[in-house]
C-alpha positions in Angstrom: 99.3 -3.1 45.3 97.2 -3.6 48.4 99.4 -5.7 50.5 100.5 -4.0 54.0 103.5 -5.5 56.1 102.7 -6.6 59.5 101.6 -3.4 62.1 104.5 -4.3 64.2 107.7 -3.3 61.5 107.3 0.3 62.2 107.2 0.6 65.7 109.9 -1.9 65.9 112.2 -0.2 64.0 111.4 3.2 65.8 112.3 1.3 68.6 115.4 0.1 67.4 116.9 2.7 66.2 115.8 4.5 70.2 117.6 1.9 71.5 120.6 2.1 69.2 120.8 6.0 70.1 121.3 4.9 73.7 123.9 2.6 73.1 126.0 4.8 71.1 125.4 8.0 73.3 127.9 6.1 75.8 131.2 6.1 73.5 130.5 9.9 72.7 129.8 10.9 76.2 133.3 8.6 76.6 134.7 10.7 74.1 133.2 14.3 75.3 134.8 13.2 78.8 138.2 12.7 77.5 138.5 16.0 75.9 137.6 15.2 72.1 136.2 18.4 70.5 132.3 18.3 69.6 133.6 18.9 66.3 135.6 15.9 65.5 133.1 13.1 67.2 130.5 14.7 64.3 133.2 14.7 61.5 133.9 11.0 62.8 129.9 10.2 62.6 129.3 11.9 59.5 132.4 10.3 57.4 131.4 6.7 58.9 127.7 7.0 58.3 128.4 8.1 54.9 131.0 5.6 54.4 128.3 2.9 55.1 125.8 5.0 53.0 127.5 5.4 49.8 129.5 2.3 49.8 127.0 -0.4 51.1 126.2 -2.0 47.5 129.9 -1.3 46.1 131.8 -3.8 49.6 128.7 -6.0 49.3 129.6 -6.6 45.5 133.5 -7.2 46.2 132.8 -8.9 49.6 131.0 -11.7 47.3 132.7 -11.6 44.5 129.8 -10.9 42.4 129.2 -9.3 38.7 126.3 -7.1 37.6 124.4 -9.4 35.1 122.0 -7.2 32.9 118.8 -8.9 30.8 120.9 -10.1 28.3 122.8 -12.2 30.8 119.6 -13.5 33.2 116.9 -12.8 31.4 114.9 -15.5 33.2 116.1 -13.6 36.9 115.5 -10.0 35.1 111.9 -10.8 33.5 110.7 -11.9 37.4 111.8 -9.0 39.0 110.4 -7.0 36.2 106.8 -8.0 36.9 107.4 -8.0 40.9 108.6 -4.2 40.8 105.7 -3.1 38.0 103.0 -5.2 40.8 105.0 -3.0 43.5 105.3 0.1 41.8 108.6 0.0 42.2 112.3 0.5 40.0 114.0 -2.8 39.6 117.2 -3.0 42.0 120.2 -3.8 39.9 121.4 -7.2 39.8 124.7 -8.8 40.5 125.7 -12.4 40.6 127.5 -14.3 42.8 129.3 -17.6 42.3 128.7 -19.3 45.4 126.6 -23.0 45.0 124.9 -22.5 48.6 121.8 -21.1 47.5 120.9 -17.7 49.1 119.7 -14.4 48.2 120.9 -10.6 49.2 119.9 -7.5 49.4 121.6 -4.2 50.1 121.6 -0.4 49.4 120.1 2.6 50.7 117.1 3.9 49.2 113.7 2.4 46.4 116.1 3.6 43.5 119.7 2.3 45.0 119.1 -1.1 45.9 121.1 -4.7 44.6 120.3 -7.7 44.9 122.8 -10.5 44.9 122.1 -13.7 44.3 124.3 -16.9 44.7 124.4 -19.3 41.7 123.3 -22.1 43.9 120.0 -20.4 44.0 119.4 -20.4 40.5 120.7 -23.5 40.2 118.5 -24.8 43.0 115.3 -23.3 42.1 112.6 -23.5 39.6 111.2 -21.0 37.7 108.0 -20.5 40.4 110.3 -20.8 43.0 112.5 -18.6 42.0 109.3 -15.5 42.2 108.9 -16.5 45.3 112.2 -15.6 46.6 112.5 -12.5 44.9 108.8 -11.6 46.1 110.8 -12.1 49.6 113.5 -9.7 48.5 111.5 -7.0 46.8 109.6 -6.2 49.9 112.4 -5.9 52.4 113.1 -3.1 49.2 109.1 -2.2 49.9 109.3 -2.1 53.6 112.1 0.5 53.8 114.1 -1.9 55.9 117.1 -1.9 53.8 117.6 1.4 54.4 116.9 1.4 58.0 119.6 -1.7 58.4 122.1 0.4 56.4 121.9 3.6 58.5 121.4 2.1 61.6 124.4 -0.4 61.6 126.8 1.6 60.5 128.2 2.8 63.7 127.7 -0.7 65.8 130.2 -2.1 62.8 132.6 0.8 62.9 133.1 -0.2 66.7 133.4 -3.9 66.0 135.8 -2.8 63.1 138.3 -1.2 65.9 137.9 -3.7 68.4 138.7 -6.5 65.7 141.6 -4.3 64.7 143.1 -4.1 68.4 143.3 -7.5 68.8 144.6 -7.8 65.3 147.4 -5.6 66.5 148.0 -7.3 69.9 148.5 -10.3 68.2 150.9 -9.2 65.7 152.6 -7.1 67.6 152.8 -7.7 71.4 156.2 -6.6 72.0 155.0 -3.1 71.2 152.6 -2.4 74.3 154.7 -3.7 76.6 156.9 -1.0 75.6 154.5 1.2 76.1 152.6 -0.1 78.4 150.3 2.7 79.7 149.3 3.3 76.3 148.8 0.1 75.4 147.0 -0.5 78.1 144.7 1.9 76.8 144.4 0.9 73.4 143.3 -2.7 74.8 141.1 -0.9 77.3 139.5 1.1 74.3 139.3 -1.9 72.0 137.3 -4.2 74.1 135.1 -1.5 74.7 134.3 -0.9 71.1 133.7 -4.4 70.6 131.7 -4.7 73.9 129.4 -1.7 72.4 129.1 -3.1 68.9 128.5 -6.3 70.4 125.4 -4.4 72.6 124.1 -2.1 69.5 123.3 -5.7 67.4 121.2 -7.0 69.6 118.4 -4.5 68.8 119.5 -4.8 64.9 119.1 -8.8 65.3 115.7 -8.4 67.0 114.8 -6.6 64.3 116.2 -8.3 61.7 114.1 -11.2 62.9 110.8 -9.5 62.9 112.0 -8.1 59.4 112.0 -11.9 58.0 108.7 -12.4 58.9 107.4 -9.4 57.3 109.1 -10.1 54.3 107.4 -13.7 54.1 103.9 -12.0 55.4 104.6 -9.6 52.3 105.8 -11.8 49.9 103.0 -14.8 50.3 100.1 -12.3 49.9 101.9 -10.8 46.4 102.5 -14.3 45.5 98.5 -15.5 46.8 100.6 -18.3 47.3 101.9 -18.9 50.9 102.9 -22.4 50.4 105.1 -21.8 47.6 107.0 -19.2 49.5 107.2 -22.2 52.7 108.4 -24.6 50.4 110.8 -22.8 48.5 112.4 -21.3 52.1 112.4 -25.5 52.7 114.2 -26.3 49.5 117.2 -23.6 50.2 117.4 -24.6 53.9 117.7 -28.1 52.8 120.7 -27.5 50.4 124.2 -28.5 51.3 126.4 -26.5 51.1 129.2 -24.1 52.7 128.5 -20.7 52.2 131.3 -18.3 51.1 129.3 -15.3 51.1 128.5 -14.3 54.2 127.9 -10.7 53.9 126.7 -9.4 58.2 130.0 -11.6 58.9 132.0 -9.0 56.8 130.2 -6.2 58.0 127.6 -5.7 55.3 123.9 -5.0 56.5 122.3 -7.5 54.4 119.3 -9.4 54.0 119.5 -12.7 53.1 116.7 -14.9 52.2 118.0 -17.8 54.6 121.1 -17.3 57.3 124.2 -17.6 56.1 125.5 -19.1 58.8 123.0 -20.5 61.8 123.6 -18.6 65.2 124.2 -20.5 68.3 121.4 -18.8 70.3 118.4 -17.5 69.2 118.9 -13.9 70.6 121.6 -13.3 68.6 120.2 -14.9 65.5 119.4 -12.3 62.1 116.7 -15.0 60.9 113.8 -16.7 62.8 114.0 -21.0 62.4 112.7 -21.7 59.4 110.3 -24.0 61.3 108.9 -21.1 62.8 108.4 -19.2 58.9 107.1 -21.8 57.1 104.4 -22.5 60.2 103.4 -18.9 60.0 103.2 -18.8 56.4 101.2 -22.0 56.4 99.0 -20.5 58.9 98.2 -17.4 56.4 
């Protein structure tokens, strides 16, 4: 396999995870100020990163209600990615199957030999046969490029913090009564809260920006396997194009995964995980 991503992955990701080191160096200062033991903030970063580590592909399963399907079950699914990992030198991810009709793809894990993909029935439903190589050619190399693995080390703090803030207001909104019994502590707990969620909120801009650029590697990847850049525009056209309410929406639920189209579409483009697919297919037809 001769195909190279684009020069720009690595540097972006070194630079990424740089800026990510910044942003989460203020809430352990924060922490070192207020008297927490050095001890405890790496017992807290250690059982969190591990957390996302170990348990990526296991919430990303239950998160979209999907089964493991073996050969026997997709044999169609199983015999593409078969000749896409042997052309990659790679072991097949497992598979799992998910029942929603808009048709996407995921995938998650941490390393070449832990790695899922998930994909929605829509998608099979959706896609023909060549079609459906071309999508997994898109998923296999985010699996090549090592960018799963970045995603799923790198995030894991930024959605521990959006995990607390979320929780604070969950609590406020419950229970109100009890911080105005407590008010100083309360106040505190808010305080804290909307700082968590303020950081998480300023760690996923890098991961965004480089979730972008990681799309467009993927497609420069995949349409040089394939020798067939058209077919990976039009099939990115054909899911796009699909109606269809997505219920699995795995970045929503904290999950660092790729999906082959966005879920959902972001508002503004800064805070977007996928280029326009406007701006895709014109690169790939440009290849």
């Amino acid at each position: 396999m001769t195909s190279r991503a684009p020069h720009g992955l690595l540097p972006r990701m070194i630079a990424a995870m740089v800026l990510l080191m910044l942003v989460y160096a203020i809430p352990t200062g924060a922490a070192l100020w207020a008297g927490v033991p050095w001890p405890a903030i790496i017992a807290v970063v250690v059982l969190v990163v591990a957390a996302q580590w170990f348990g990526t592909e296991y919430l990303a399963r239950r998160v979209a209600h999907a089964r493991l399907a073996g050969p026997e079950a997709q044999p169609q699914l199983h015999a593409v990615l078969d000749r896409l990992c042997a052309l990659n030198d790679l072991p097949k991810p497992r598979v799992a199957i998910s029942h929603d009709r808009a048709p996407n793809a995921f995938t998650v894990g941490r390393s070449h030999r832990h790695t899922t993909i998930i994909v929605t029935a829509g998608l099979l439903d959706a896609l023909e046969p060549d079609e459906l190589t071309a999508a997994m050619a898109h998923e296999i190399a985010h699996i090549r490029h090592r960018d799963v693995a970045v995603m799923t080390l790198a995030s894991s703090l930024a959605i521990f913090m959006a995990w607390i803030g979320r929780g604070t207001g969950a609590v406020a909104r419950s229970a109100p009564g009890a911080f105005f019994e407590a008010p100083m502590l309360g106040a505190a707990v808010l305080v804290g809260g909307a700082a968590a969620g303020l950081l998480s909120a300023l760690a996923h801009l890098p991961l965004r920006a480089l979730s972008r650029y990681r799309e467009i590697a993927a497609d420069h990847d995949a349409a040089e396997q394939l020798g067939q850049p058209a077919l990976l525009a039009a099939t990115l056209l054909k899911v796009s194009d699909r109606k269809g309410i997505p219920k699995t929406d795995l970045r929503a639920a904290g999950v660092p995964a790729m999906g082959l189209v966005a879920a959902r579409p972001a508002r503004f483009a800064w805070w977007s995980t996928h280029p326009p697919i406007t701006k895709r297919v014109d690169r790939l037809t440009k290849t």
